[in-house]
C-alpha positions as CSV (number, residue, x, y, z in Angstrom):
1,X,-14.2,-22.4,1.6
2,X,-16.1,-24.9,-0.3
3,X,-18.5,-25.6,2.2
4,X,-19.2,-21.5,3.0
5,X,-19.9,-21.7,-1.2
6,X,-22.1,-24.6,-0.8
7,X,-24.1,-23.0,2.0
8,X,-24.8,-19.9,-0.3
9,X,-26.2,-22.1,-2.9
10,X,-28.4,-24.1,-1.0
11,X,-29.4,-20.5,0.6
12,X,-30.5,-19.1,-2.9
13,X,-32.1,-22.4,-3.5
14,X,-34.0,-22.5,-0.5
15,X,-35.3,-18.7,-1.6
16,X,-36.1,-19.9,-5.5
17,X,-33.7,-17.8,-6.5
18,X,-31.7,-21.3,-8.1
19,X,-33.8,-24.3,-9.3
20,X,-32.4,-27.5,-8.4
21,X,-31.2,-28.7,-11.8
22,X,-28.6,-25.4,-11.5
23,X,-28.0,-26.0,-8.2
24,X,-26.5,-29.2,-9.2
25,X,-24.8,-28.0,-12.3
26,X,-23.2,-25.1,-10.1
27,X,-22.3,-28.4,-7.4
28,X,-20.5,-30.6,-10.0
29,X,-18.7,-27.7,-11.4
30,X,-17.1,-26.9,-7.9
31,X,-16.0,-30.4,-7.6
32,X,-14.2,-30.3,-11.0
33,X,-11.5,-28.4,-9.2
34,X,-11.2,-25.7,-11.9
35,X,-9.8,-22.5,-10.9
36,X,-9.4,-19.4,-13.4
37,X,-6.6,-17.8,-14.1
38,X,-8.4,-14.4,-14.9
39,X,-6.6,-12.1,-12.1
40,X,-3.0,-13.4,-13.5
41,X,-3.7,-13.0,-17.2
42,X,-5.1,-9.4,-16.3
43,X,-1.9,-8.6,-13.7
44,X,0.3,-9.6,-16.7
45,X,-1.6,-7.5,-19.2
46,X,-1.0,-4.7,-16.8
47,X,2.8,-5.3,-16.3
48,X,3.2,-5.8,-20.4
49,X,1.4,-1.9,-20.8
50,X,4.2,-0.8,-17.8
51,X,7.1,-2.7,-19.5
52,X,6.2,-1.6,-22.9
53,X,5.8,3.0,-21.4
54,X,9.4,2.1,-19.7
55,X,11.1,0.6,-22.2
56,X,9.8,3.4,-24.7
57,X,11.0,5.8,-22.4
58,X,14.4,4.0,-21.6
59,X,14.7,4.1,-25.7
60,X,14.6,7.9,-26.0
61,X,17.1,8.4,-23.4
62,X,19.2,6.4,-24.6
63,X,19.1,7.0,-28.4
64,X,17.8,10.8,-28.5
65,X,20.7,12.1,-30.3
66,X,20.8,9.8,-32.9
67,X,16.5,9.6,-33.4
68,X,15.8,13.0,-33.2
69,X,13.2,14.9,-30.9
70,X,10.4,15.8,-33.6
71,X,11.1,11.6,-35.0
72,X,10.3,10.9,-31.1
73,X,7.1,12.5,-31.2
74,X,5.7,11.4,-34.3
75,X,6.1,8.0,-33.3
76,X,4.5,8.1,-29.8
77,X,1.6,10.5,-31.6
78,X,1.3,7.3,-34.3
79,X,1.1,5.1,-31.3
80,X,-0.9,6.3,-29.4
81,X,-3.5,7.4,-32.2
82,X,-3.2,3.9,-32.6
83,X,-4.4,2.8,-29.4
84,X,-7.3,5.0,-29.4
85,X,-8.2,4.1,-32.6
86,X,-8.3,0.2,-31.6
87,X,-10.0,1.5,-28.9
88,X,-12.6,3.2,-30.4
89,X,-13.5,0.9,-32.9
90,X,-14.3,-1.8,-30.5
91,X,-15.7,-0.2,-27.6
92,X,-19.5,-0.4,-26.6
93,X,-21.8,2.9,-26.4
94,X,-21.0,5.3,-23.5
95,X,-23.6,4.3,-20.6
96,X,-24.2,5.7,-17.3
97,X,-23.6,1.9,-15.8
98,X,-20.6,-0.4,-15.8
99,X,-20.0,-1.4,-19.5
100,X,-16.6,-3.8,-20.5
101,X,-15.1,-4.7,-24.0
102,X,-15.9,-8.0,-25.3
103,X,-12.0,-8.7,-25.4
104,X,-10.4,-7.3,-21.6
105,X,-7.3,-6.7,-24.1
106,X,-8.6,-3.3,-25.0
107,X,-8.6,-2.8,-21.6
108,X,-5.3,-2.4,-21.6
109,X,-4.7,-1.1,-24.7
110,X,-6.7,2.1,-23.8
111,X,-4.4,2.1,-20.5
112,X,-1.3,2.3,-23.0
113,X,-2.9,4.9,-25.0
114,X,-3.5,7.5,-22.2
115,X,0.1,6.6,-20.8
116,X,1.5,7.5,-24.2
117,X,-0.8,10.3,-24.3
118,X,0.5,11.5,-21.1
119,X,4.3,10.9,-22.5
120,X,3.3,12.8,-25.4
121,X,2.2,16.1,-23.7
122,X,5.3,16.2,-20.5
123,X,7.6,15.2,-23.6
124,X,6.1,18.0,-25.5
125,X,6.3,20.9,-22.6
126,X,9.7,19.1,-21.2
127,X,11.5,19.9,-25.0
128,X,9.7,22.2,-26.5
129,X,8.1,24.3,-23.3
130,X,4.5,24.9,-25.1
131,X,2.5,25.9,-23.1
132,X,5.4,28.1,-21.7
133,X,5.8,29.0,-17.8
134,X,2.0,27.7,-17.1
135,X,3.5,24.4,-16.0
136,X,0.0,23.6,-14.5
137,X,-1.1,23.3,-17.8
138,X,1.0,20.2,-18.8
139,X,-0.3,18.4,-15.8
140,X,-4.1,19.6,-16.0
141,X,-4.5,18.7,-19.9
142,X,-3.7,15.0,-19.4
143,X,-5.5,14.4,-16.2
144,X,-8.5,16.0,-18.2
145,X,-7.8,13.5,-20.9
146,X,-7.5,10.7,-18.3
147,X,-11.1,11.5,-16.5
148,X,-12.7,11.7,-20.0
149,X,-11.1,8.6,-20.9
150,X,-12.0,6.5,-17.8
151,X,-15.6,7.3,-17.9
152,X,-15.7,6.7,-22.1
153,X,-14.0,3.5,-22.0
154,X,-14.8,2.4,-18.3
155,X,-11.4,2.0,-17.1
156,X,-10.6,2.3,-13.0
157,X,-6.9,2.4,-14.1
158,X,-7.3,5.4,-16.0
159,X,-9.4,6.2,-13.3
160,X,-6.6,6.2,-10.7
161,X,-4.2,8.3,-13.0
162,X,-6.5,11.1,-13.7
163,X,-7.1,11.2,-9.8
164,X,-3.2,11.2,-9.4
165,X,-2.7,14.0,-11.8
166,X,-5.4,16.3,-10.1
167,X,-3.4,15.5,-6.6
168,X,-0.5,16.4,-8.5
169,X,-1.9,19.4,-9.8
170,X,-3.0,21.0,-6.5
171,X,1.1,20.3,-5.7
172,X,0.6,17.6,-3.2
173,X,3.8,15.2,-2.6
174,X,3.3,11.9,-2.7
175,X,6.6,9.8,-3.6
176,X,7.7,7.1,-1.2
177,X,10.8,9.4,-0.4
178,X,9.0,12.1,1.0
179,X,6.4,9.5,2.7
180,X,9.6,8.6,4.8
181,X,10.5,11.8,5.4
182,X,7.4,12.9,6.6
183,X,6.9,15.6,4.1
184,X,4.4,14.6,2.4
185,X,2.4,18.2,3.3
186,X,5.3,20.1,4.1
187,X,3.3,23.3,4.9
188,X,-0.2,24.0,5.8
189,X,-1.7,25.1,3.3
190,X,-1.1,21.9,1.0
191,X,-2.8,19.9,3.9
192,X,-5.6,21.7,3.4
193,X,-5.3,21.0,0.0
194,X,-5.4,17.6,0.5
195,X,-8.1,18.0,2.7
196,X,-9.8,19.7,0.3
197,X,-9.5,17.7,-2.4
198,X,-10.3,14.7,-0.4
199,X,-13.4,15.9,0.7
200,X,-14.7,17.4,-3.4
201,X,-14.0,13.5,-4.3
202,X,-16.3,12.1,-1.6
203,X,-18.5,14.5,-2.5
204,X,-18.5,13.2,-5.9
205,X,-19.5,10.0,-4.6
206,X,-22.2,11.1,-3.1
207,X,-23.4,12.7,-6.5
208,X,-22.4,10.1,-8.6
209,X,-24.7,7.8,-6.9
210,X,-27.9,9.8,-7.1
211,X,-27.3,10.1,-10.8
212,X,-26.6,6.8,-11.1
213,X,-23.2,7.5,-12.8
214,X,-20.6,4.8,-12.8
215,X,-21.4,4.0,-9.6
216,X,-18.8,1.3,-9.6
217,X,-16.2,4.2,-10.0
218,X,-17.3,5.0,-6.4
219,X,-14.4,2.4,-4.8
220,X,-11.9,4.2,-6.5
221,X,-12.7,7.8,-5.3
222,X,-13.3,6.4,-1.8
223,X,-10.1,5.1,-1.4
224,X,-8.2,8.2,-2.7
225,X,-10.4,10.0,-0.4
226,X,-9.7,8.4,2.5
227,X,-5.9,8.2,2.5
228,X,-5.6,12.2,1.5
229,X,-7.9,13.4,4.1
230,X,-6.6,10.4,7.0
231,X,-2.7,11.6,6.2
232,X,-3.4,14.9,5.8
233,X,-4.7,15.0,9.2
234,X,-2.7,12.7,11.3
235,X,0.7,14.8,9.2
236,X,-1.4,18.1,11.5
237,X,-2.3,15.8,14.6
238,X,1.9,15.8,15.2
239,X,1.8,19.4,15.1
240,X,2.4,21.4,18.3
241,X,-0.9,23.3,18.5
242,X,-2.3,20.1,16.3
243,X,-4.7,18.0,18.9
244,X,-8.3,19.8,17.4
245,X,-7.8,17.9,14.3
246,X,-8.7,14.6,16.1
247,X,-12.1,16.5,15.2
248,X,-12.2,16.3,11.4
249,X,-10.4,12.5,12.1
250,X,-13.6,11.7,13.7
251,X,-15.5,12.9,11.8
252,X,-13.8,11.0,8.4
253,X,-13.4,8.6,10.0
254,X,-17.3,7.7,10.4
255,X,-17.9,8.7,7.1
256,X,-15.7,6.2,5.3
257,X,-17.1,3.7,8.3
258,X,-20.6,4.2,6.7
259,X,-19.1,4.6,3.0
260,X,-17.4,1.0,3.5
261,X,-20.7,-0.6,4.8
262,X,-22.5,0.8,1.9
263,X,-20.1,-0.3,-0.8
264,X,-19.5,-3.7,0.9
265,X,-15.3,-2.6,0.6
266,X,-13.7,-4.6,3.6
267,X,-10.3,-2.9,2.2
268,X,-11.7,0.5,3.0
269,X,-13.2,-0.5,6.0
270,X,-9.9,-1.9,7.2
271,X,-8.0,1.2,6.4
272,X,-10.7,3.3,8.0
273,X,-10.2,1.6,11.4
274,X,-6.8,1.8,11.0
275,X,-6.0,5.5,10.7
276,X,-9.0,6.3,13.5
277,X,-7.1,3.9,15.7
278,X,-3.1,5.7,14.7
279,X,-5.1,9.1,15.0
280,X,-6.5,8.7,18.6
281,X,-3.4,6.3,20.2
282,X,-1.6,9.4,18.7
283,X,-3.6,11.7,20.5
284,X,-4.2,10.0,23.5
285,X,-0.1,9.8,23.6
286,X,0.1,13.7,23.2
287,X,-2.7,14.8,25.9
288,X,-0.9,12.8,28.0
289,X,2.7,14.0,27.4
290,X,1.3,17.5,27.4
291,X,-0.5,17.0,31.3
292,X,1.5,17.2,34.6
293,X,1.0,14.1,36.1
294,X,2.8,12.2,33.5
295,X,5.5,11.1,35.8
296,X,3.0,10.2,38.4
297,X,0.8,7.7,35.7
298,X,4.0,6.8,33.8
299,X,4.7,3.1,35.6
300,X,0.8,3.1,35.7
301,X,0.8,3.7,32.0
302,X,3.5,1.0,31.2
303,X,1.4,-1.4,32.9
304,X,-1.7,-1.0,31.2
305,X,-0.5,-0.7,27.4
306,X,0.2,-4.1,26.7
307,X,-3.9,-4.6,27.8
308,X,-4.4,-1.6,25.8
309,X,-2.9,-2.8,22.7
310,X,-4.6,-6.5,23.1
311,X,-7.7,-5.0,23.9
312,X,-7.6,-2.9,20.3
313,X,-6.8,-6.1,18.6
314,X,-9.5,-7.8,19.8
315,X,-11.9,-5.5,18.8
316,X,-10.5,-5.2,15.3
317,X,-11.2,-8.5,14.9
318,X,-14.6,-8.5,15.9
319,X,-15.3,-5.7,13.7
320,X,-13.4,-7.2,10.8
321,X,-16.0,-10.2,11.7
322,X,-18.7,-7.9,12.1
323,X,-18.4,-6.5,8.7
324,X,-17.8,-9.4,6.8
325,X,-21.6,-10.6,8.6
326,X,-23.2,-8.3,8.0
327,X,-21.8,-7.8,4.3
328,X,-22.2,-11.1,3.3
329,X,-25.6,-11.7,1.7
330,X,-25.4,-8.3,-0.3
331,X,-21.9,-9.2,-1.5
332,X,-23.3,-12.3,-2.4
């Protein structure tokens, strides 16, 4: 690892891009054997802000009776005002680009205040029913408040949960218990939904980067993206009269090829490959099953599939390689 560093830093030195008195400070710093602790620090910021939600929610149901439900909801308005206050006050100017808080605290803090602002409005329409039988109401207000509150504050966390919420507003499943049971689109209309909604947040990327507007934010929509339009369709490709949407698979499928290339992502790249190579063994498996001279190949078939199955990791390898050549210098 130290030497593939070392060979980048000669490389920018040998384009000018790095004079040789920093090319020799950024050398002696490498061999100081310092590593940073950054990604822990933030990890644990992240499960304090989770902790802290629970256990505020673990202390309402266990002590409602005695606190009282209007008590309950003056003191997660108070705390969240809070947060958004602290937030506020030490934020930088909205900007079209990536902007960060001088302290990544705040950070978190503003993660806390959306997930109490979130609290606030289920707790609100749970007890009080508010905004009556327009249930989509409770869930579209604090995605709304989560989208506005990513792009202010320039939080991908916040990010994620607005995204969540508008999946969860168009009615798509997706806990782990109906992941198992292979429910997750239980009908066909809410895989189109999915579909749908896959396809309006790619397109978003698209527009996002032609307006230059948090670009960075584009990682984020991808993934989402990818995973609703890849299950969606291989959740159809199982269906009886199913095989055509190998079509649309393809067709994502070199999208979010191209999309990983340009935002140098080797974790949607991976994924990518992955559901185009479950969607067409799937597919192959079915044409097969559905043709006559299955029982004639069968032995055949049984013969080859170990060759098969080396021969696909092989080339995932070489395209993992491949990308990471090719990616290099501009991740660099």
């Amino acid at each position: 690892m130290e030497n593939y560093k070392s060979n980048y830093s000669r490389k920018l030195l040998d384009l000018n891009l790095l004079t040789d008195k920093q090319f020799d400070r950024i050398e002696a710093y490498r061999k100081r054997d310092v590593f940073s602790v950054h990604s822990e620090l933030r990890t644990l910021l992240y499960i304090g802000v989770l902790l802290f939600t629970t256990g505020i929610g673990m202390l309402i149901y266990d002590h409602i009776d005695s606190i009282g439900h209007v008590t309950v909801l003056g003191l997660l308005l108070v705390v969240t005002a809070l947060c958004f206050y602290f937030s506020f006050k030490k934020s930088p100017k909205f900007s079209r680009a990536e902007t960060t808080f001088e302290n990544p605290v705040y950070d978190y803090i503003v993660l806390g205040g959306v997930s109490l602002s979130c609290i606030f409005i289920g707790y609100l329409q749970f007890q009080y029913e508010t905004f009556g039988t327009h249930y989509g109401l409770a869930t579209i207000i604090p995605t709304v408040i989560c989208f506005a509150t990513a792009y202010y504050f320039d939080n991908k966390s916040v990010l994620s949960i607005g995204i969540t919420g508008l999946a969860a507003y168009v009615g798509l499943t997706t806990s782990p218990q109906a992941l198992l049971r292979n429910n997750i689109y239980d009908n066909t209309i809410l895989s189109y939904s999915a579909i749908l909604l896959g396809i309006l947040l790619a397109v978003w990327t698209l527009y996002a980067s032609k307006v230059a507007l948090k670009k960075h934010f584009n990682f984020v929509y991808l993934t989402f993206a990818l995973h609703l339009i890849s299950l969606a369709v291989l959740s159809n490709l199982f269906q009886e009269d199913g095989l055509w949407y190998i079509i649309p698979l393809m067709l994502s499928s070199w999208f979010f090829y191209k999309a990983s290339y340009q935002n140098t992502s080797i974790t949607l790249f991976v994924c990518t490959v992955l559901y185009a190579y479950i969607g067409f063994t799937v597919f192959a498996v079915r044409v097969i099953d559905s043709s006559d001279i299955l029982d004639d190949v069968f032995e055949g078939l049984l013969t080859i599939s170990p060759i098969y199955f080396i021969g696909l990791i092989v080339l995932f390898i070489k395209l993992i390689k491949n990308f990471n050549k090719k990616t290099a210098d501009v991740r660099l």
